[in-house]
BABAZA-287828 format. One line per 4 residues: number of its first residue (from 0); their letters; for each residue y, x, z of N, C-alpha, C, O. Coordinates in Angstrom, 1 decimal. Each point is the difference from the previous one (the first is absolute). Layout:
# BABAZA-287828
NUM> A> Y/X/Z/Y/X/Z/Y/X/Z/Y/X/Z  ...
This chain:
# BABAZA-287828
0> XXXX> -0.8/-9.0/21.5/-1.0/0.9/0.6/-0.4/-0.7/1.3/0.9/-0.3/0.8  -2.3/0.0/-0.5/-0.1/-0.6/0.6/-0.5/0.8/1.4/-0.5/1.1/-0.2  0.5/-1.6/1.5/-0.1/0.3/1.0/-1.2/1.1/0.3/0.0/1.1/0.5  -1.4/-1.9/-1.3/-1.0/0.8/-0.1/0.1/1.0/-1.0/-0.5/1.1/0.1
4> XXXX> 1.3/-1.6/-1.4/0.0/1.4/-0.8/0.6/1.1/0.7/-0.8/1.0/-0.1  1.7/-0.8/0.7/1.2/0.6/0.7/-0.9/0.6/0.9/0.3/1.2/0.1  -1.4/-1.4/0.8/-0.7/0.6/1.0/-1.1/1.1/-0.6/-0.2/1.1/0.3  -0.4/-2.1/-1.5/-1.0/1.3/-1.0/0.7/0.9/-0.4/-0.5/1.1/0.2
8> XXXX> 1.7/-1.1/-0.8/0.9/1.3/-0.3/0.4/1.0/1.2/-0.1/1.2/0.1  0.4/-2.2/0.8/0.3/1.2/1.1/-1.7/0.8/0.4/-0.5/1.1/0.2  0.1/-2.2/-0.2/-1.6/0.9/1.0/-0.3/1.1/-1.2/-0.8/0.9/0.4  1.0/-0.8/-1.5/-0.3/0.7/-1.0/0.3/1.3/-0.1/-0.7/0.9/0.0
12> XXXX> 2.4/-0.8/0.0/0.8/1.0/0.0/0.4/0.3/1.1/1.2/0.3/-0.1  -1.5/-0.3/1.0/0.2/0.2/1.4/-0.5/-0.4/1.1/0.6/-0.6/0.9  -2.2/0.9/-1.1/-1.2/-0.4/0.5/-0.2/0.8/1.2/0.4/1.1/0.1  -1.7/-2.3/1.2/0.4/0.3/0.5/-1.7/1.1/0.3/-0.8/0.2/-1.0
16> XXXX> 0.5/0.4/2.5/-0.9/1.1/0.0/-1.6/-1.0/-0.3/-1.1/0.4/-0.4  1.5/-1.7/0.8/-1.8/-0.7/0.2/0.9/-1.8/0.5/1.1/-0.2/0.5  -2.0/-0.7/-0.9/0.1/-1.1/-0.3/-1.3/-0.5/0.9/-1.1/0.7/0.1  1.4/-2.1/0.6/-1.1/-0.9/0.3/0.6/-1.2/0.2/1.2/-0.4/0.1
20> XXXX> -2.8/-0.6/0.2/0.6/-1.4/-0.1/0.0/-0.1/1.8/-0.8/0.7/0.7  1.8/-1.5/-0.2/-0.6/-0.6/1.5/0.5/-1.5/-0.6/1.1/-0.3/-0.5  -2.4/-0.8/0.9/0.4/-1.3/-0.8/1.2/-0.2/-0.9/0.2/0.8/-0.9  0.3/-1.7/1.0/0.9/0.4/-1.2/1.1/0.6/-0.4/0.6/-0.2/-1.0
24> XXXX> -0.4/1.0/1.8/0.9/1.4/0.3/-0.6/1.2/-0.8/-1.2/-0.1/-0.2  1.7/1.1/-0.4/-0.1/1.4/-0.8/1.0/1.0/0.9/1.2/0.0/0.2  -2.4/1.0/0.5/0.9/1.1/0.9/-0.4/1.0/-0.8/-1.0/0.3/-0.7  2.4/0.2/0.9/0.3/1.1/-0.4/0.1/1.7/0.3/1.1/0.4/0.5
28> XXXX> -2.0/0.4/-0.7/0.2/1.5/0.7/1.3/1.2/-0.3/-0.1/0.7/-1.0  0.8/-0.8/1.5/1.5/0.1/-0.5/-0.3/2.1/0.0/0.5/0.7/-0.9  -1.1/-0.2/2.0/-0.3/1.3/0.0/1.6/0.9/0.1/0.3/1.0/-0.5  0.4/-2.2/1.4/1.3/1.3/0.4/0.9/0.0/-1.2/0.9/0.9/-0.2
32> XXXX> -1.1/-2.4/-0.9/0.6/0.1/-1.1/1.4/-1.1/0.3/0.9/0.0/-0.9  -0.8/-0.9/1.9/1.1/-0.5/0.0/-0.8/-1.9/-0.4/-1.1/-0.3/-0.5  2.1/-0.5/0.9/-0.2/-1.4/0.1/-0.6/-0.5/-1.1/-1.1/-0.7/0.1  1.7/0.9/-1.4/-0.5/-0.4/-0.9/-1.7/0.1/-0.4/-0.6/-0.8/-0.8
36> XXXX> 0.1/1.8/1.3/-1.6/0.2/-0.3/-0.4/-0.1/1.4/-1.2/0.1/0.0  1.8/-0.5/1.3/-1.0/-0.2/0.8/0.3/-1.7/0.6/-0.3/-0.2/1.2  0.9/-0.6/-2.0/0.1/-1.4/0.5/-1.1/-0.9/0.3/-0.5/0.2/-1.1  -0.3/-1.1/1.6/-0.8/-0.8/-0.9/0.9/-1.1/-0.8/1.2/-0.3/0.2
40> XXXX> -2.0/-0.2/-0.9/0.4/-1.2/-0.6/-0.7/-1.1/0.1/-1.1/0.1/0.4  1.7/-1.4/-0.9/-1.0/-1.4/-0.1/-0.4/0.0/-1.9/0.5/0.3/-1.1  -2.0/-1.1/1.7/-0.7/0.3/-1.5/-0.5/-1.4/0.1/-0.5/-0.4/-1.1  0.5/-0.4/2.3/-0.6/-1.3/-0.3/0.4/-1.2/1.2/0.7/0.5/0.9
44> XXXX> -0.8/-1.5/-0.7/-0.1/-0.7/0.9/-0.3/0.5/1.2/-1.1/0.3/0.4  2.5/-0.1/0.8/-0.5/0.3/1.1/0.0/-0.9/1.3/1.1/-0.7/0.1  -1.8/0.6/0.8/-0.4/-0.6/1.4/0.9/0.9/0.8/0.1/1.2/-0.1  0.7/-2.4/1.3/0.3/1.5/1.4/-1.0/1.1/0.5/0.3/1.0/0.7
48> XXXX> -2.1/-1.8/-1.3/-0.4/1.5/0.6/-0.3/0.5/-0.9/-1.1/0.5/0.3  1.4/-0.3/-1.4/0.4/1.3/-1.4/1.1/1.0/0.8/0.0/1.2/-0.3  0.8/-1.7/1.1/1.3/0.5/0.2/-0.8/0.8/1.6/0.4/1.1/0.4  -1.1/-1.7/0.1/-0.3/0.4/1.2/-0.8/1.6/-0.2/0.3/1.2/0.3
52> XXXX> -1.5/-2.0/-1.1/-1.0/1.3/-0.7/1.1/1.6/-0.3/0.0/1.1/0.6  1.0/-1.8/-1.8/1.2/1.0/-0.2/0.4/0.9/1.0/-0.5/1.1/0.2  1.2/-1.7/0.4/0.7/0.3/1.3/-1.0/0.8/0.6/0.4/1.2/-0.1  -1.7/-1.3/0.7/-0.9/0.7/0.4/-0.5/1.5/-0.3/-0.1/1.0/0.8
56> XXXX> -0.2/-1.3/-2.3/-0.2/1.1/-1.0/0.9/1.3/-0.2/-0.3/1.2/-0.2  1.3/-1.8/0.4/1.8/0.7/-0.5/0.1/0.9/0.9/0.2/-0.6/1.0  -0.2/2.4/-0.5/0.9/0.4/1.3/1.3/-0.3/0.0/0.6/-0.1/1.0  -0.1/-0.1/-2.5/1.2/-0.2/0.0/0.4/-1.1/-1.2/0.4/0.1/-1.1
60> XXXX> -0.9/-1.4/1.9/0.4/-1.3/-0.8/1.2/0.1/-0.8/1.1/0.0/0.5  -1.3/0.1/-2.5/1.1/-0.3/-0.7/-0.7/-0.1/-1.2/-0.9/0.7/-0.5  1.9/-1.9/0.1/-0.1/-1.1/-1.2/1.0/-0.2/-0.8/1.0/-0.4/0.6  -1.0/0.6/-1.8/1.0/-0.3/-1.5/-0.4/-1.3/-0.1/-1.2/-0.2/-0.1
64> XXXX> 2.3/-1.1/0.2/0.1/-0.9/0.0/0.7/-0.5/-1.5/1.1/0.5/-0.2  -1.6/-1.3/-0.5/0.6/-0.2/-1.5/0.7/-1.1/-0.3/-0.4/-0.9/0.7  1.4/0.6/-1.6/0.3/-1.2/-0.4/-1.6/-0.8/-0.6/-1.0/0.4/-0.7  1.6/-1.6/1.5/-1.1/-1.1/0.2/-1.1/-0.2/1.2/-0.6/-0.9/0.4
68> XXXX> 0.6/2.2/-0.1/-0.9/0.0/1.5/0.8/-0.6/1.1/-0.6/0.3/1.0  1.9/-1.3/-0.5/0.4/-0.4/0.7/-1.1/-0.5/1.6/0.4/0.2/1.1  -1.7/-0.7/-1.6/-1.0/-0.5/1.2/0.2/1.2/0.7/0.4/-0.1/1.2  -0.5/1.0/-1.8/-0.3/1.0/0.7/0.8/0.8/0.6/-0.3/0.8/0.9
72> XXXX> 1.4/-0.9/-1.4/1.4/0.6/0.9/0.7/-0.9/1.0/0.7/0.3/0.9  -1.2/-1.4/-1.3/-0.1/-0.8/1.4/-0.9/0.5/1.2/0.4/0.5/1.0  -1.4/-0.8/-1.4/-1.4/0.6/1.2/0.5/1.3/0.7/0.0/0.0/1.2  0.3/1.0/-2.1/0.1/1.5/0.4/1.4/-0.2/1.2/0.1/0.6/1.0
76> XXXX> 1.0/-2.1/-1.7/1.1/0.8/0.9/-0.2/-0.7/1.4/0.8/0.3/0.9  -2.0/-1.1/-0.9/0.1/-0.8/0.9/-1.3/0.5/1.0/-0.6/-0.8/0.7  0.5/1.7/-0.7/-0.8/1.2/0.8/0.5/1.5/0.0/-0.4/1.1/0.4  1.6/-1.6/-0.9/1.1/1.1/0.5/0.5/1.4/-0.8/0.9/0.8/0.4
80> XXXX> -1.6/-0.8/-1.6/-0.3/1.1/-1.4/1.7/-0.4/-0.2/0.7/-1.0/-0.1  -0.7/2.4/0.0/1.9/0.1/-0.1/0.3/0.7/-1.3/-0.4/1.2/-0.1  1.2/-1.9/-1.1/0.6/0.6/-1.1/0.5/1.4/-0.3/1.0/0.4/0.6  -1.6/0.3/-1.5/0.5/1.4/-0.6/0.4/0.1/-0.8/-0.4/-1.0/-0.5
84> XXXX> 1.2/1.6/-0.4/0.0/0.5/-1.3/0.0/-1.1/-0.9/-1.1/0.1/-0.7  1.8/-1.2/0.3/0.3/-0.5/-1.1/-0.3/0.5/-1.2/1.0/0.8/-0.2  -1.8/-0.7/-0.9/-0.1/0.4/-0.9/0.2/-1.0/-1.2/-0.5/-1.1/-0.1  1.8/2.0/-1.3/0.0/-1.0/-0.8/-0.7/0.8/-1.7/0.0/1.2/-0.3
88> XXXX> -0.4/-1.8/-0.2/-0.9/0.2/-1.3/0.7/0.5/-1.4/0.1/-0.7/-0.9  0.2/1.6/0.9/0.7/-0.4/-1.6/-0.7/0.3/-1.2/-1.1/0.6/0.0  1.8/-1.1/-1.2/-1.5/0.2/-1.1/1.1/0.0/-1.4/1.0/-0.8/0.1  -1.2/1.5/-1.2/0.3/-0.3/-1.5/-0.7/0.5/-0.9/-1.0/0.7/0.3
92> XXXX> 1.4/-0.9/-1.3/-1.1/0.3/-1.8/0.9/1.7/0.3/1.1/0.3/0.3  -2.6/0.5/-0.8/0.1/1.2/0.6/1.1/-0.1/-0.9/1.1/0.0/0.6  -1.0/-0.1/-2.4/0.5/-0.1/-0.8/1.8/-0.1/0.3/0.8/0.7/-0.6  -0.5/-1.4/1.4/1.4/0.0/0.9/0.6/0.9/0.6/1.2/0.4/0.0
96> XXXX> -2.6/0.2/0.7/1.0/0.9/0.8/-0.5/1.9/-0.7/0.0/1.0/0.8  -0.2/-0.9/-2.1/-0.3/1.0/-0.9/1.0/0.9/-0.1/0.7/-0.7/-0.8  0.1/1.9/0.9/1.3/0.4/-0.5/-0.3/1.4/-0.6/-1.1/0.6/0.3  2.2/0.2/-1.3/-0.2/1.2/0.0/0.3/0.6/1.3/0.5/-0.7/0.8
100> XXXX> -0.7/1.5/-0.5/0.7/1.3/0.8/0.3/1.3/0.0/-0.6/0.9/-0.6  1.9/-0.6/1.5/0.1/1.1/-0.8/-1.3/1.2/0.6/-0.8/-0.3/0.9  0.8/1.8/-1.8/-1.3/0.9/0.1/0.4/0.4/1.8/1.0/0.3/0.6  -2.1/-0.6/-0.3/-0.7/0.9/1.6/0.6/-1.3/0.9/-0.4/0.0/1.1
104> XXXX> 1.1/-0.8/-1.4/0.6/-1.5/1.0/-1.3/-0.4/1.0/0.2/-0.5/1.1  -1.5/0.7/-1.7/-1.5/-0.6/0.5/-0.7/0.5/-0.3/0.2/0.5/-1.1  -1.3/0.0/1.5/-1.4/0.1/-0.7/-0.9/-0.5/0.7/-0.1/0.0/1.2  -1.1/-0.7/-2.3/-0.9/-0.2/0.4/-1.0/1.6/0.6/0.0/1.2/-0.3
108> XXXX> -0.9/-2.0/1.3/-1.8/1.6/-0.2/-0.2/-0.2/1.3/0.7/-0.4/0.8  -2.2/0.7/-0.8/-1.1/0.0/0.9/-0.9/0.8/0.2/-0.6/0.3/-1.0  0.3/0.3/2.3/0.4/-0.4/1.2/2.0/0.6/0.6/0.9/0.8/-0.4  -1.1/-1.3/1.1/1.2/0.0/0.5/0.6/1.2/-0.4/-0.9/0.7/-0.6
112> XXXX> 2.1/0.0/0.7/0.1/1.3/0.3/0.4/0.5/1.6/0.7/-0.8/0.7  -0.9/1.4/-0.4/0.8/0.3/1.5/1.2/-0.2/0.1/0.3/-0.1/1.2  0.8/-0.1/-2.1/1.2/-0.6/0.6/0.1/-1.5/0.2/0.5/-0.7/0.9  -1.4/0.4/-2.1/0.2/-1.5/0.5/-0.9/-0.5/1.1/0.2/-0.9/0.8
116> XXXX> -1.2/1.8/-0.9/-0.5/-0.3/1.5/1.0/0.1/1.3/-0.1/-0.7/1.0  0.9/1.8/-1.2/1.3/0.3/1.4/1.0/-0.9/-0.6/1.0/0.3/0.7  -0.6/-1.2/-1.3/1.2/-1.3/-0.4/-0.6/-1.0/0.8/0.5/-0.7/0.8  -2.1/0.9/-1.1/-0.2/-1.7/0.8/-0.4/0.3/1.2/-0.6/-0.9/0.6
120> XXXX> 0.8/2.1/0.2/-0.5/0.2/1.4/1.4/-0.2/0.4/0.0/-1.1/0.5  1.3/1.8/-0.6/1.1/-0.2/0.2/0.6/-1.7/0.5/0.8/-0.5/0.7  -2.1/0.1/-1.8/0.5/-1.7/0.0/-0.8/-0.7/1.1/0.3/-1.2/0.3  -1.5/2.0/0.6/-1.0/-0.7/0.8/-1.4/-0.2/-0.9/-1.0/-0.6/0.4
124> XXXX> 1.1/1.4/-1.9/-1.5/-1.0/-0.6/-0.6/1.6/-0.1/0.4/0.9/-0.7  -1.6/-1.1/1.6/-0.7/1.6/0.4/-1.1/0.0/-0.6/-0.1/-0.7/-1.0  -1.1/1.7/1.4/-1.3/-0.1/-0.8/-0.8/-1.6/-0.3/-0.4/-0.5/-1.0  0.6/-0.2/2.8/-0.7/-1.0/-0.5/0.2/-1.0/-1.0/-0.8/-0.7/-0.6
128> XXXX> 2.7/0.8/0.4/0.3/-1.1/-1.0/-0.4/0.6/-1.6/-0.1/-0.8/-0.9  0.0/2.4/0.6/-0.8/0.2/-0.7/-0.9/0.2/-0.4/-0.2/0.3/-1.2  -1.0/-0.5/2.2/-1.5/-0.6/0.1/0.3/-1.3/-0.9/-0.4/-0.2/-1.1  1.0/-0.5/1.8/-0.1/-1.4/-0.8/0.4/0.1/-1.7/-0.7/-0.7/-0.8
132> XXXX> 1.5/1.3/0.4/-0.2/0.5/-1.8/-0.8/0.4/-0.3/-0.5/-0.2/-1.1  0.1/1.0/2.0/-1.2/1.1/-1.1/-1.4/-1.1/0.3/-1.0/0.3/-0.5  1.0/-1.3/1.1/-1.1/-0.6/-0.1/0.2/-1.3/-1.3/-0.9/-0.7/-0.5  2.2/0.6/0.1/0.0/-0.7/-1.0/-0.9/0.2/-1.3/0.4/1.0/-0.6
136> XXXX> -1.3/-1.5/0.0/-0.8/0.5/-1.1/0.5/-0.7/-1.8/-0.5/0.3/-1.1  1.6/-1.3/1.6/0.5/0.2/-1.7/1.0/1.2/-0.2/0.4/0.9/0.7  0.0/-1.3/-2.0/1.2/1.2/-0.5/1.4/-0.1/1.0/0.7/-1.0/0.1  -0.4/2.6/0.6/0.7/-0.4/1.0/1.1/1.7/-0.2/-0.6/0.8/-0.8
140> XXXX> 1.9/-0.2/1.4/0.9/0.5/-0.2/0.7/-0.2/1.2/0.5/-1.0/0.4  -0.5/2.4/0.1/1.7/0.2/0.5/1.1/0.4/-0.6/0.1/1.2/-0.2  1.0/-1.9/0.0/1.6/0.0/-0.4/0.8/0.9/0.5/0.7/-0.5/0.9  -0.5/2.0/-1.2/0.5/0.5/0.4/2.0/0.0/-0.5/0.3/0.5/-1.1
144> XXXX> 0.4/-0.9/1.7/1.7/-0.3/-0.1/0.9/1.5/0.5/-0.1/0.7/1.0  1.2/-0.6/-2.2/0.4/1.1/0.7/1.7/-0.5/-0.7/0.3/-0.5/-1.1  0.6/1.0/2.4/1.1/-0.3/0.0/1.1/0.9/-0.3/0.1/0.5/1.1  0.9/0.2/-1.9/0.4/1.0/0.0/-1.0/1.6/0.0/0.4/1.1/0.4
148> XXXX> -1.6/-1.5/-1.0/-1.3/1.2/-0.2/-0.3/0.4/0.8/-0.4/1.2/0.2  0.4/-2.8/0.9/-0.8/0.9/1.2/-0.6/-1.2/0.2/0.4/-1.1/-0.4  -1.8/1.4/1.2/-1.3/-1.1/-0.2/0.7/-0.8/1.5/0.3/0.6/1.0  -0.1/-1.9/-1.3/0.8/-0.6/0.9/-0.9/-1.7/0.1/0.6/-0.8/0.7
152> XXXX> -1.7/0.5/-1.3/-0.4/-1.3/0.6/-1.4/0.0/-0.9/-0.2/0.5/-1.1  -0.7/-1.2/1.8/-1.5/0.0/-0.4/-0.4/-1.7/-0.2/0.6/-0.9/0.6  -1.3/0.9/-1.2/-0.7/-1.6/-0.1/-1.1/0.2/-0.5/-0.4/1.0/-0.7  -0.7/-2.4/0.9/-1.7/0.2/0.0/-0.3/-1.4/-1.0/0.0/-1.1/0.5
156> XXXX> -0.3/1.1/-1.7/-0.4/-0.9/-1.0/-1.2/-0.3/-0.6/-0.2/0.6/-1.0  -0.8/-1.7/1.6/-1.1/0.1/-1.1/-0.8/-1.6/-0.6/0.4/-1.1/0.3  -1.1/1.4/-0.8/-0.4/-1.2/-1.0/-1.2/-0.6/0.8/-0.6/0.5/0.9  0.5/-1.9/-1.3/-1.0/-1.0/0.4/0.1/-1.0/-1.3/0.6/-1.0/-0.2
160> XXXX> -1.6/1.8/-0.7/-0.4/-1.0/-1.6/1.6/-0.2/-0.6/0.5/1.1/-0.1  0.3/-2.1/-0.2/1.1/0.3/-1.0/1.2/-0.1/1.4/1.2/0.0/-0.3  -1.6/-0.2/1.5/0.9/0.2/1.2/0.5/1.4/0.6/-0.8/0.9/0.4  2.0/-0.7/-0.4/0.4/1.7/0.9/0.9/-0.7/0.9/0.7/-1.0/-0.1
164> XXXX> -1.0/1.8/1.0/0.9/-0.4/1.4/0.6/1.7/0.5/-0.6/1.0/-0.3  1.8/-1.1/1.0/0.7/0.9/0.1/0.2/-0.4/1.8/0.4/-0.9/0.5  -0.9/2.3/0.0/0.1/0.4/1.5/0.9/1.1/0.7/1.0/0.6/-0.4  -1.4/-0.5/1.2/0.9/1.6/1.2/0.8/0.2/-1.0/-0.4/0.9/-0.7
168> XXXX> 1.5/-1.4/0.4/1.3/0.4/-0.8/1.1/0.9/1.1/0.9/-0.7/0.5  -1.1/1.9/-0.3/1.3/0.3/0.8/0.9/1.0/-0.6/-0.4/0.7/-0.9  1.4/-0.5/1.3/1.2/0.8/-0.2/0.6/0.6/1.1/0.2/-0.5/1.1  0.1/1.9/-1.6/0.4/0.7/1.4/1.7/-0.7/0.4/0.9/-0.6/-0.7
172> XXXX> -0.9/1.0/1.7/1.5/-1.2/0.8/1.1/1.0/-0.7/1.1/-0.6/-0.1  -1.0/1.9/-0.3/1.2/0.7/-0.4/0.3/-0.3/-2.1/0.9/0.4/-0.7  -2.0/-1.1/0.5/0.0/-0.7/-1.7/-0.1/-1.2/-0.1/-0.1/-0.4/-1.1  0.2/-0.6/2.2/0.0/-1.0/-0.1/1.6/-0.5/-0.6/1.0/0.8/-0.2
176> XXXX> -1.2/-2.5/0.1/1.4/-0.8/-0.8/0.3/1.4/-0.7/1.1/0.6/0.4  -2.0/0.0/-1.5/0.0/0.5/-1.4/-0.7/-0.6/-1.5/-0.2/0.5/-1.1  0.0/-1.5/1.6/-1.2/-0.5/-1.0/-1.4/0.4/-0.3/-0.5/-0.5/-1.0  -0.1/1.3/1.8/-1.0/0.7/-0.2/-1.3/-1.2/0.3/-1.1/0.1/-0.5
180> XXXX> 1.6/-1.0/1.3/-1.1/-1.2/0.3/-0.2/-0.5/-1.0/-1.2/-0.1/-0.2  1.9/-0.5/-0.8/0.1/-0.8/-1.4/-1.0/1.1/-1.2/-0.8/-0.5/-0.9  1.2/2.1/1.2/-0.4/0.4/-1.0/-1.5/0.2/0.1/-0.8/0.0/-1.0  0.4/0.1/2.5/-1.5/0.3/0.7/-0.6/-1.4/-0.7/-1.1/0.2/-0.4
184> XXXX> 1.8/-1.7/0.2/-0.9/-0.8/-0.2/0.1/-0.5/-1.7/-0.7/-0.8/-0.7  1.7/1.5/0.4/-0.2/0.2/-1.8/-0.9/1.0/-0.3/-0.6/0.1/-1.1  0.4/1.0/2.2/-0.9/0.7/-0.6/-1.7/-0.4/0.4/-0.8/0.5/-0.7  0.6/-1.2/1.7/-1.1/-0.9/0.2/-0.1/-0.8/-1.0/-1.1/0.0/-0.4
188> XXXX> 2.1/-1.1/-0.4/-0.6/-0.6/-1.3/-0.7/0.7/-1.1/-1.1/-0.1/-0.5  2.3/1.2/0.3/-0.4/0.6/-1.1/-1.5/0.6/0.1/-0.8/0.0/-0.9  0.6/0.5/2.0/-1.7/0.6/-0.2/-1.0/-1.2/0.0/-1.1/0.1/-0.5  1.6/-1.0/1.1/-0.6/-1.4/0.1/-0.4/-0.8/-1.2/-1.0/-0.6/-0.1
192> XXXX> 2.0/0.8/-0.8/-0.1/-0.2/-1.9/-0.8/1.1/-0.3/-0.3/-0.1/-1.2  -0.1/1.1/1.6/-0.5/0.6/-0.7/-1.7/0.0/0.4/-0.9/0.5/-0.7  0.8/-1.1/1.8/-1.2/0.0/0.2/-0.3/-1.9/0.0/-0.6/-0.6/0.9  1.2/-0.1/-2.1/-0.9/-1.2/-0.3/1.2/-1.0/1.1/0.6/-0.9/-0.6
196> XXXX> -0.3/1.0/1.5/0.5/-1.1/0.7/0.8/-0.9/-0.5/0.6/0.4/-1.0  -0.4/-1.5/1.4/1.1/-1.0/-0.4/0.8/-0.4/1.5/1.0/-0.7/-0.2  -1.1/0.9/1.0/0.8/-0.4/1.3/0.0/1.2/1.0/-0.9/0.8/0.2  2.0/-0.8/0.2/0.8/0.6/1.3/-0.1/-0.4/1.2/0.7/-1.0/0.1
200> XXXX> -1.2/1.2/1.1/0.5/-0.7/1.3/-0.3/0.9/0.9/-0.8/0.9/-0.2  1.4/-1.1/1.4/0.2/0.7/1.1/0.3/-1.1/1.2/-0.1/-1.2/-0.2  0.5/1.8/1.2/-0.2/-0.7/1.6/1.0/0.8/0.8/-0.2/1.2/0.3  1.6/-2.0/0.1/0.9/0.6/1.3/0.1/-1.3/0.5/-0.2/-1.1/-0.4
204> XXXX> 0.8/1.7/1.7/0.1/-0.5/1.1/1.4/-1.0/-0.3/0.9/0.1/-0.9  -1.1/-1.0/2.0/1.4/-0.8/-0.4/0.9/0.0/0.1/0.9/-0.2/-0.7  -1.0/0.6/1.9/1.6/1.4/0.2/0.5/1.0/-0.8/1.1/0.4/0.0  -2.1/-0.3/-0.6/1.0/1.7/-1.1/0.6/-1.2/-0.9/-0.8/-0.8/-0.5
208> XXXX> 1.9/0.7/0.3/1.1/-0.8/-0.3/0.3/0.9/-1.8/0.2/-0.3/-1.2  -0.3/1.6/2.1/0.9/0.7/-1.2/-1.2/0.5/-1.5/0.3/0.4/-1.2  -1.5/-0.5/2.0/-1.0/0.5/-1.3/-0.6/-1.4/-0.7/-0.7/-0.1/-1.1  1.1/-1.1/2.2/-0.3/-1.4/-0.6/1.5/-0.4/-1.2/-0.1/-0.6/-1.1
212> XXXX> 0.9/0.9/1.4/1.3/0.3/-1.0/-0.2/0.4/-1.4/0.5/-0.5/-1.0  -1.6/1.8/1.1/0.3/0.6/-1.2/-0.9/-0.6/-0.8/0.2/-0.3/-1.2  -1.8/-0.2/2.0/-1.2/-0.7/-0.7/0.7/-1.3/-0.7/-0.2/-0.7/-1.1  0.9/0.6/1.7/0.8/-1.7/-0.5/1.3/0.3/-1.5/0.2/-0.8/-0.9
216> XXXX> 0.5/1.9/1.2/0.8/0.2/-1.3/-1.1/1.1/-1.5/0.4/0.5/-1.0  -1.6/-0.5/1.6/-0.5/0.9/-0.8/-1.2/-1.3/-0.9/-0.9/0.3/-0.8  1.3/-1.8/1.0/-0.7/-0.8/-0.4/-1.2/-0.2/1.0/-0.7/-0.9/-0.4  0.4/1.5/1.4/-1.8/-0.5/0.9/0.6/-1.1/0.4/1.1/-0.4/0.3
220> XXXX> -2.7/-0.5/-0.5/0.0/-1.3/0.9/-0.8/0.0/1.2/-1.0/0.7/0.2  1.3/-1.4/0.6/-0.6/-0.3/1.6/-1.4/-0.8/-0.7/0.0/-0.9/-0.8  -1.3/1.6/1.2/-1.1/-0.9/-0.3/-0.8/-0.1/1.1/-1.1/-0.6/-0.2  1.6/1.0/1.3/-0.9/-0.3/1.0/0.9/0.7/1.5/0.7/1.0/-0.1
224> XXXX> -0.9/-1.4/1.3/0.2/0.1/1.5/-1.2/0.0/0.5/-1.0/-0.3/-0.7  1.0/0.7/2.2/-1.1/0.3/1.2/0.5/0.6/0.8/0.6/1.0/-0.2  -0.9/-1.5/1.5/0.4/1.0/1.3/-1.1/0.7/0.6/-1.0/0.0/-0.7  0.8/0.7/1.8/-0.9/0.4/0.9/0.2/-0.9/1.6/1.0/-0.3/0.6
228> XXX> -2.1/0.2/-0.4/-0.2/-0.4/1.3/-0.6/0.9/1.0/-1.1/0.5/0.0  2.3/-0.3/1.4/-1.8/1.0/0.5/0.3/-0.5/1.0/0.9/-0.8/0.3  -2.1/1.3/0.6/-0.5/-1.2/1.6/0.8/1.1/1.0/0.1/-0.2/1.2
């Protein structure tokens, strides 16, 4: 998966309010939805005054920096743009990570219901990070998880052509280390086979040690990294 595939999936399924070019930079209107929809990015050959113009434009200069953009994480650190959020990529044949489950473990449906809307406020992900789903326009689903029959963790899944990517995965902190994370993203395949997909992927941080653990014994592969930069 390559760098640029990996950015059309995300802008896809977790898109951001409004899009433009500033030379060869793509800013992004994030609308209170969090880093990933309001970064800019590089889209072409840039000059320090690409970076100037940026900087200018920005109230609040920040940039997703990609494997292979190195010029440019040079430039940025050498005007002082200080590292965020490590981000690593993971990805499999949806086909992999497909399982039965047992009845009520998940459900797919849309729109949200209000609890899963209160699981992912709990978690910090509020209306705006649900602005950003409901603007998704392929086939898309919230995962509702329930632990001992009680609705205990939510997750946000949708398609881009035979691509699904899997987002805001949270679990409340009194159901967690129960396996409910594994079953949220078996039940993200399985709706994901059902609507045409062939691949899986999602985006944590590089720190979460313990949800990069389970992507790794559940067969995902690393298909891509990127940091943030902000001024």
């Amino acid at each position: 998966m390559t760098p640029d595939a990996l950015a059309k999936v995300m802008d896809a399924t977790w898109p951001p309010a409004a899009c433009r070019s500033l030379g060869p930079f793509i800013l992004r209107e994030g609308a209170g939805g969090g880093k990933r929809v309001s970064a800019a990015s590089l889209a072409g050959v840039f000059t320090e005054g690409d970076i100037d113009a940026l900087e200018a434009e920005m109230a609040a200069p920040l940039i997703q920096v990609r494997a292979g953009e190195g010029a440019l994480d040079t430039a940025l650190d050498a005007r002082g743009w200080r590292v965020v959020d490590p981000v690593v990529a993971y990805a499999a044949p949806v086909a992999k990570l497909t399982a039965e489950l047992p009845d009520l473990t998940a459900f797919a449906h849309w729109p949200p219901l209000e609890i899963a809307r209160s699981i992912w406020a709990e978690g910090g992900i509020g209306p705006e990070r649900i602005a950003v789903m409901e603007r998704a326009d392929g086939p898309k689903a919230a995962l509702l998880g329930r632990n001992g029959d009680r609705p205990a963790g939510v997750a946000f899944v949708a398609c881009h052509g035979s691509e699904a990517m899997l987002h805001a995965l949270e679990v409340r902190d009194s159901h967690r280390r129960h396996g409910l994370g594994m079953s949220l993203l078996r039940a993200a395949a399985n709706w994901a086979a059902e609507q045409g997909a062939t691949r899986l992927s999602l985006v944590v941080t590089r720190q979460n040690t313990a949800a990069r653990a389970l992507y790794a014994r559940l067969g995902m592969e690393v298909v891509g990294e990127y940091h943030y930069r902000m001024k």
